[in-house]
MMTF fields as JSON, N, C-alpha, C and O atoms, coordinates in Angstrom:
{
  "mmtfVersion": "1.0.0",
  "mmtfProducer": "UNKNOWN",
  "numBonds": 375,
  "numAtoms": 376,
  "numGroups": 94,
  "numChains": 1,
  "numModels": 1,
  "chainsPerModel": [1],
  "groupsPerChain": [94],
  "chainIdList": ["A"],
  "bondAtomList": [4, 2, 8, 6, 12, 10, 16, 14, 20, 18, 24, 22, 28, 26, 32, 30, 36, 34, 40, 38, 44, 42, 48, 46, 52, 50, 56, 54, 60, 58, 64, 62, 68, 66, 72, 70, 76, 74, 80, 78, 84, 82, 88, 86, 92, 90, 96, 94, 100, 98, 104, 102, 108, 106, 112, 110, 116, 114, 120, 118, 124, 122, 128, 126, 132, 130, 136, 134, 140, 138, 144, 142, 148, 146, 152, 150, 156, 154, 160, 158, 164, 162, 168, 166, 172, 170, 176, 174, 180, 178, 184, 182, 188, 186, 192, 190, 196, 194, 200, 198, 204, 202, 208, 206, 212, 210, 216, 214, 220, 218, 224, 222, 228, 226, 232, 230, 236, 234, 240, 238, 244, 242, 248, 246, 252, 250, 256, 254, 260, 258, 264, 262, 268, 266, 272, 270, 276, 274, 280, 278, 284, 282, 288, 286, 292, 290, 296, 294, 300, 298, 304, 302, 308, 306, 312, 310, 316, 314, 320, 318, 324, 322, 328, 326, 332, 330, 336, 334, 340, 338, 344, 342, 348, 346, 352, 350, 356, 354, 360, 358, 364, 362, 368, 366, 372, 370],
  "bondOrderList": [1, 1, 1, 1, 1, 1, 1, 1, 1, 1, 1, 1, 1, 1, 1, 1, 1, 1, 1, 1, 1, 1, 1, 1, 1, 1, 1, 1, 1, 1, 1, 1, 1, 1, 1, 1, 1, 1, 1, 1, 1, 1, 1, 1, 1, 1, 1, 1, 1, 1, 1, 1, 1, 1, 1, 1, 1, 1, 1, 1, 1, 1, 1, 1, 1, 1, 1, 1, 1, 1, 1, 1, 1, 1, 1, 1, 1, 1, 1, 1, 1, 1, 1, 1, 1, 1, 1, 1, 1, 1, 1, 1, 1],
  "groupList": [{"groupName": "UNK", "atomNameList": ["N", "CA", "C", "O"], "elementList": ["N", "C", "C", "O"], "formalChargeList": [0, 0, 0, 0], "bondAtomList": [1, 0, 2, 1, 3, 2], "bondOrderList": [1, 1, 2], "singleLetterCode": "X", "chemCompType": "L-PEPTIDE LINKING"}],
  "groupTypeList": [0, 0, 0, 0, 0, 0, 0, 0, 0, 0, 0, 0, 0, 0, 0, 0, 0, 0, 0, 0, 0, 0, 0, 0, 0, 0, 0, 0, 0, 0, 0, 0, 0, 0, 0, 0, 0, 0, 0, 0, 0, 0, 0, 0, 0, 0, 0, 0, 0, 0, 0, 0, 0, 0, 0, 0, 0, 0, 0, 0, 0, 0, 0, 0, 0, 0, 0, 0, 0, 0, 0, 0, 0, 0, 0, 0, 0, 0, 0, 0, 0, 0, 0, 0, 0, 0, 0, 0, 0, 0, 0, 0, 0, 0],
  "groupIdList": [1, 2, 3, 4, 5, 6, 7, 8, 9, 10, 11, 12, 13, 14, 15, 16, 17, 18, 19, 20, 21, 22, 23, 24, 25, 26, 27, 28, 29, 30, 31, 32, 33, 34, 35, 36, 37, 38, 39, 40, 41, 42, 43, 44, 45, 46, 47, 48, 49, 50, 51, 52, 53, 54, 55, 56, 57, 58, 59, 60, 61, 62, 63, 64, 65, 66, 67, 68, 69, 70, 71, 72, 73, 74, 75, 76, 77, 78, 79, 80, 81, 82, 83, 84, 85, 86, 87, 88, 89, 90, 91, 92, 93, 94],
  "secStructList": [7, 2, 2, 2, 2, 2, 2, 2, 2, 2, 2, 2, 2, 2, 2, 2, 2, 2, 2, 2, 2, 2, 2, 2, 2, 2, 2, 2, 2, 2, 2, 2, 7, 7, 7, 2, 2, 2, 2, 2, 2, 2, 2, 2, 6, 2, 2, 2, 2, 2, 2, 2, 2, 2, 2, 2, 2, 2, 2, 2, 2, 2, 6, 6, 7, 7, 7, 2, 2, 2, 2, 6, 2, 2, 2, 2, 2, 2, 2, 2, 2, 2, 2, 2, 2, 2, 2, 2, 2, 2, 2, 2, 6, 7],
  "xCoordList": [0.823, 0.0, 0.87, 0.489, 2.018, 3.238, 3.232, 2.958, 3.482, 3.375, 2.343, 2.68, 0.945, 0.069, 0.438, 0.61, 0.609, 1.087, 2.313, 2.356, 3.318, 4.478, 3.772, 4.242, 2.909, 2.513, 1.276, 1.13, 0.523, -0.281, 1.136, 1.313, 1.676, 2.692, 3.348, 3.553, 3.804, 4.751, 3.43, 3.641, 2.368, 1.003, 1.087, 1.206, 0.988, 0.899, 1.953, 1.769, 3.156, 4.374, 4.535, 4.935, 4.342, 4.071, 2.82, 3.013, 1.858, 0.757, 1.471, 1.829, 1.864, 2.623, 3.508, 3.792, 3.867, 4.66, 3.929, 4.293, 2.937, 2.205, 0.975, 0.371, 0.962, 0.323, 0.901, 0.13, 2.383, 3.571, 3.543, 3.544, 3.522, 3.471, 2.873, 3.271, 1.317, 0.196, 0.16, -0.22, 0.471, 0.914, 1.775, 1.246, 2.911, 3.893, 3.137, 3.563, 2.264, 1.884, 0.681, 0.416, 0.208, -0.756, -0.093, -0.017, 0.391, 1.557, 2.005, 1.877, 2.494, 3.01, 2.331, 2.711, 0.948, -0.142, -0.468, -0.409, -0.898, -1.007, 0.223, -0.117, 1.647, 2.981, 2.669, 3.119, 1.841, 1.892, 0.432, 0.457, -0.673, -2.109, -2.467, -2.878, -2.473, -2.375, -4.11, -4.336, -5.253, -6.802, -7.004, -6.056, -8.765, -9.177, -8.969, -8.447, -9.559, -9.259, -8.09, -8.058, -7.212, -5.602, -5.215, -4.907, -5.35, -5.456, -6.152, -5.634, -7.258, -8.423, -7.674, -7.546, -7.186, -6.692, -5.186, -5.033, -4.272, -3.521, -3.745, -2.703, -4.337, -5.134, -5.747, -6.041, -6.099, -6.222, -5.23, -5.241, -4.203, -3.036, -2.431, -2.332, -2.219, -1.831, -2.662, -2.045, -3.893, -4.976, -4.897, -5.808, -3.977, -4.102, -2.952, -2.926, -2.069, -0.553, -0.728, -0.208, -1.752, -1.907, -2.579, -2.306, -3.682, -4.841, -3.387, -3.493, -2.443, -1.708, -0.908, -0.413, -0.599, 0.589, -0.276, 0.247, -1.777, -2.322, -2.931, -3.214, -3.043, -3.54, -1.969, -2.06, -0.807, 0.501, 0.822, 1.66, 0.099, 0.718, -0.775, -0.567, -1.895, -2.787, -2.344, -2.651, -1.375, -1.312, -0.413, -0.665, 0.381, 1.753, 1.248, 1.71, 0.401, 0.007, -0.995, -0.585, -2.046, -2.898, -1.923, -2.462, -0.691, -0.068, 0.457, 0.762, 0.502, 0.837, -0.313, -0.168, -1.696, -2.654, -2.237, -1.582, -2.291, -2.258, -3.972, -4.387, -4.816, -6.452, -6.493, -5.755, -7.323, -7.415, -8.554, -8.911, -9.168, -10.346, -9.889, -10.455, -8.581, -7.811, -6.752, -6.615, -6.235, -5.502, -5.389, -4.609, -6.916, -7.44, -8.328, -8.33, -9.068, -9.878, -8.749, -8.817, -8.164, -6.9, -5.874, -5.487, -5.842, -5.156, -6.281, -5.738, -7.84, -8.269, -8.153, -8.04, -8.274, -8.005, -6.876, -6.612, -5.945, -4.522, -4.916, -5.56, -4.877, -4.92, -6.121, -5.722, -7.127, -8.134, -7.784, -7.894, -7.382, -6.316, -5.041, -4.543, -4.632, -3.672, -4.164, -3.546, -5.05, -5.441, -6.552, -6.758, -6.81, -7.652, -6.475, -6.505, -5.499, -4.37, -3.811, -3.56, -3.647, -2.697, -3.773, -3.281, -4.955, -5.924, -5.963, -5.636, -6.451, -5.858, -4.785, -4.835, -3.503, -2.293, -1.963, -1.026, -2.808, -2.985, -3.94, -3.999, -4.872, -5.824, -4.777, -4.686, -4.308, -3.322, -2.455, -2.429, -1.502, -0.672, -1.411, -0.664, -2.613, -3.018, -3.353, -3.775],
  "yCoordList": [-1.193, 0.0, 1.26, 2.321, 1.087, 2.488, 2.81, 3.956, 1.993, 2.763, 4.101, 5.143, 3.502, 4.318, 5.378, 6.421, 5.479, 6.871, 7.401, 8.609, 6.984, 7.712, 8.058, 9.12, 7.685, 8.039, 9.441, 10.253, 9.407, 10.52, 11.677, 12.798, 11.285, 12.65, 13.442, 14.655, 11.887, 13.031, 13.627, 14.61, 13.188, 13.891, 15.427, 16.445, 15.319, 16.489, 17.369, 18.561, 16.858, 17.48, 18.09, 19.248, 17.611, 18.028, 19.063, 19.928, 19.298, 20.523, 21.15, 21.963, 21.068, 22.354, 22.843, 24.01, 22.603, 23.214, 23.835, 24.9, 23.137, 23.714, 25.098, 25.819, 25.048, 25.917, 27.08, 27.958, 27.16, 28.192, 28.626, 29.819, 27.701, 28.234, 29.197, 29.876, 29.421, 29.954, 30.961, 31.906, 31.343, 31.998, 32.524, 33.537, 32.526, 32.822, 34.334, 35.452, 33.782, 34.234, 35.527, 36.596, 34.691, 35.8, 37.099, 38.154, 36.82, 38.073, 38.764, 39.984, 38.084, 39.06, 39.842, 40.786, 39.357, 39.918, 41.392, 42.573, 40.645, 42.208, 43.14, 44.013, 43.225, 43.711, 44.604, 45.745, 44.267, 44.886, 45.652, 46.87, 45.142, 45.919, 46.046, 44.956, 46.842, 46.421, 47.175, 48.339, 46.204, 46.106, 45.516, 45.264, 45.334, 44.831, 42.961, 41.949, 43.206, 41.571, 40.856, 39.754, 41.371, 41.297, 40.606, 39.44, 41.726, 41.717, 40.557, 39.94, 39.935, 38.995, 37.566, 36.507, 37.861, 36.902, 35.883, 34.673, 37.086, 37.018, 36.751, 37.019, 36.483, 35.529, 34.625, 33.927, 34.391, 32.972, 31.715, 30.488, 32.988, 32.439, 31.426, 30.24, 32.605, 32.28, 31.131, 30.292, 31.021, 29.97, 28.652, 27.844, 28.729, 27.405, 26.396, 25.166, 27.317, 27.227, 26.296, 25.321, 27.279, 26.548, 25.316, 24.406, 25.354, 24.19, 23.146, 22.025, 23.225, 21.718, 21.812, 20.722, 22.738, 22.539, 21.482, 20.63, 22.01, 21.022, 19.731, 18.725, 20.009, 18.486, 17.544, 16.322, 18.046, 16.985, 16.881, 16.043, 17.811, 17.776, 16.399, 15.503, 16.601, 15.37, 13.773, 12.775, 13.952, 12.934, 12.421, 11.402, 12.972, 12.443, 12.104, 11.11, 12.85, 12.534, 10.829, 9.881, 10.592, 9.966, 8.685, 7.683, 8.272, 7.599, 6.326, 5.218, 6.646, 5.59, 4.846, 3.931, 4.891, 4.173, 3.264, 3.893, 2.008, 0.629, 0.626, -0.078, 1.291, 1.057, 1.455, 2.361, 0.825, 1.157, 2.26, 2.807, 2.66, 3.765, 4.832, 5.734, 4.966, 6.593, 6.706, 7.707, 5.593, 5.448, 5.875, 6.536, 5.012, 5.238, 6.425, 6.831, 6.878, 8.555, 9.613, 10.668, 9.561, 9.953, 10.416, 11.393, 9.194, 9.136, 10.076, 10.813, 9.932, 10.164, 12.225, 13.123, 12.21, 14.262, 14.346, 15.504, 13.655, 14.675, 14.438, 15.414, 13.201, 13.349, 14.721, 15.523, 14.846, 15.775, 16.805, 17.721, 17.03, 18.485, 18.838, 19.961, 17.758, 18.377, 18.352, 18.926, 17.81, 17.907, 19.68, 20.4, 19.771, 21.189, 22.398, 23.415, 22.027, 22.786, 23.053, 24.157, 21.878, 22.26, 22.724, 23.146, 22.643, 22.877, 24.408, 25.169, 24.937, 26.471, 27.042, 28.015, 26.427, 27.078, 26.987, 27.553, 26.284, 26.292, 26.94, 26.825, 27.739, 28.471, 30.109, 30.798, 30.511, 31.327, 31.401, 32.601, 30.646, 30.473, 31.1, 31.531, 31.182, 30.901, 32.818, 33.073],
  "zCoordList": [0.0, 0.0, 0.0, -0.495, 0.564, 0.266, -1.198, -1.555, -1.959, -3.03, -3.76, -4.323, -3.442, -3.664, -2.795, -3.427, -1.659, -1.169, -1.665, -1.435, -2.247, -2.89, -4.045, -4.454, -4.73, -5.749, -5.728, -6.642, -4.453, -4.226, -3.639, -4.115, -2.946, -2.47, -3.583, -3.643, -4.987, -6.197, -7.042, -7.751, -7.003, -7.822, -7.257, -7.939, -5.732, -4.742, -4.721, -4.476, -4.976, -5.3, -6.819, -6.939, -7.523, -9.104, -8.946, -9.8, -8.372, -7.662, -7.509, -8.362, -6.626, -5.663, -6.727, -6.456, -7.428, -8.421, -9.675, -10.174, -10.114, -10.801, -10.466, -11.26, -8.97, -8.83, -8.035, -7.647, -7.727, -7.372, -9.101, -9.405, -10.018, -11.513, -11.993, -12.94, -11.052, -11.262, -10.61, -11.302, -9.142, -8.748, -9.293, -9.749, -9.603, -10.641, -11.894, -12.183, -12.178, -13.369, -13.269, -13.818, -12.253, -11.899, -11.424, -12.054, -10.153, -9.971, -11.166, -11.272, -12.018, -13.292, -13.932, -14.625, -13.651, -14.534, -13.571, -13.913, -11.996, -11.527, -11.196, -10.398, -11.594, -11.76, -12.96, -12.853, -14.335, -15.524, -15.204, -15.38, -14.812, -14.626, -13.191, -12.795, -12.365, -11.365, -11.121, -11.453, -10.461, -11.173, -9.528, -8.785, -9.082, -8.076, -8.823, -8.355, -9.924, -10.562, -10.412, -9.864, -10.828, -10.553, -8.958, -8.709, -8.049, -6.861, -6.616, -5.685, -7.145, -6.319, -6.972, -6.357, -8.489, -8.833, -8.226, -8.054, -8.038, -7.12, -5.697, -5.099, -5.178, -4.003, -4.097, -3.126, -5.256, -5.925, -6.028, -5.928, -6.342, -6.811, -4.895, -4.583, -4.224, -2.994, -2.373, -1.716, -2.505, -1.409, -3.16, -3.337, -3.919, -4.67, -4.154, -4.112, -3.799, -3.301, -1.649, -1.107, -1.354, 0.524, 0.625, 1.407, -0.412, -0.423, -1.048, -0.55, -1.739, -2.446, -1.295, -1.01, -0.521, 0.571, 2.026, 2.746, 2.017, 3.019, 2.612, 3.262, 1.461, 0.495, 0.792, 0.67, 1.109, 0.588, 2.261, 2.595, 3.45, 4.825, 5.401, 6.219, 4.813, 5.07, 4.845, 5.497, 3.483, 2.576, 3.638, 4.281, 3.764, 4.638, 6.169, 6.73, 6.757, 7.568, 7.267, 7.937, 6.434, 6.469, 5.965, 6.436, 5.193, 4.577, 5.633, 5.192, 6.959, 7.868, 7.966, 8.777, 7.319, 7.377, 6.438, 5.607, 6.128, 4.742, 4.5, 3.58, 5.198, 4.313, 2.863, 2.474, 2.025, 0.784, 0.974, -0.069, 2.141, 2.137, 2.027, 1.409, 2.704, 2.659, 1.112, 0.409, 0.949, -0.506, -1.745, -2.43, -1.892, -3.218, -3.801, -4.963, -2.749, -2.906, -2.485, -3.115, -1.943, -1.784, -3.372, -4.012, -3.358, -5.189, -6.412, -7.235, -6.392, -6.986, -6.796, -7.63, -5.041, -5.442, -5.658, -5.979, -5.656, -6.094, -7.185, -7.568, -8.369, -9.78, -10.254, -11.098, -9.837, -10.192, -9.824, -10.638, -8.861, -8.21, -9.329, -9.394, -10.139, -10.709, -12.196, -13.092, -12.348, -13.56, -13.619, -14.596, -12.841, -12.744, -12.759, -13.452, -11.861, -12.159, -13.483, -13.967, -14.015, -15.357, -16.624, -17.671, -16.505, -17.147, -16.941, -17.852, -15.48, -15.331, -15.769, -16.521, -15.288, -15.911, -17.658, -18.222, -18.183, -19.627, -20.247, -21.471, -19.574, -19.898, -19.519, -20.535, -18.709, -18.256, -19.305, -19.574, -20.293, -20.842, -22.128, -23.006, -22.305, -23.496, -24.045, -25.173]
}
């Protein structure tokens, strides 16, 4: 059952990077326009950053469990967590 948790932590870890990405970008945006949107977006940016930082401090925490109840739904929000991510940061890019 370790594996599935090394595998939700690098999902969660690959987040966290993708959404420091996003953050990343947004900032740049309110650096060039600086707008209430900007501003709101850029706090977006920050609470995407905290939600993958407590999504990967649960994971690690919940990972000394071997149940397949915490595992596998487990596995399913990081993949959907990062798939919403890179879907945002590709809408951003665009």
């Amino acid at each position: 059952m370790m594996h599935i948790w090394t595998i939700n932590l690098a999902i969660v870890i690959v987040s966290i990077i993708v959404a420091g990405l996003i953050a990343f970008e947004l900032f740049q945006v309110r650096k060039i326009n600086k707008t209430k949107l900007t501003v709101a977006l850029s706090l977006l940016g920050i609470i995407l950053v905290a939600e993958e930082l407590v999504l990967f401090s649960a994971f690690m925490m919940w990972s000394s469990y071997d149940n397949p109840m915490y595992a596998y739904p487990s596995a399913v929000i990081a993949s959907l967590s990062l798939i919403g991510l890179i879907i945002l940061y590709y809408i951003l890019r665009i």
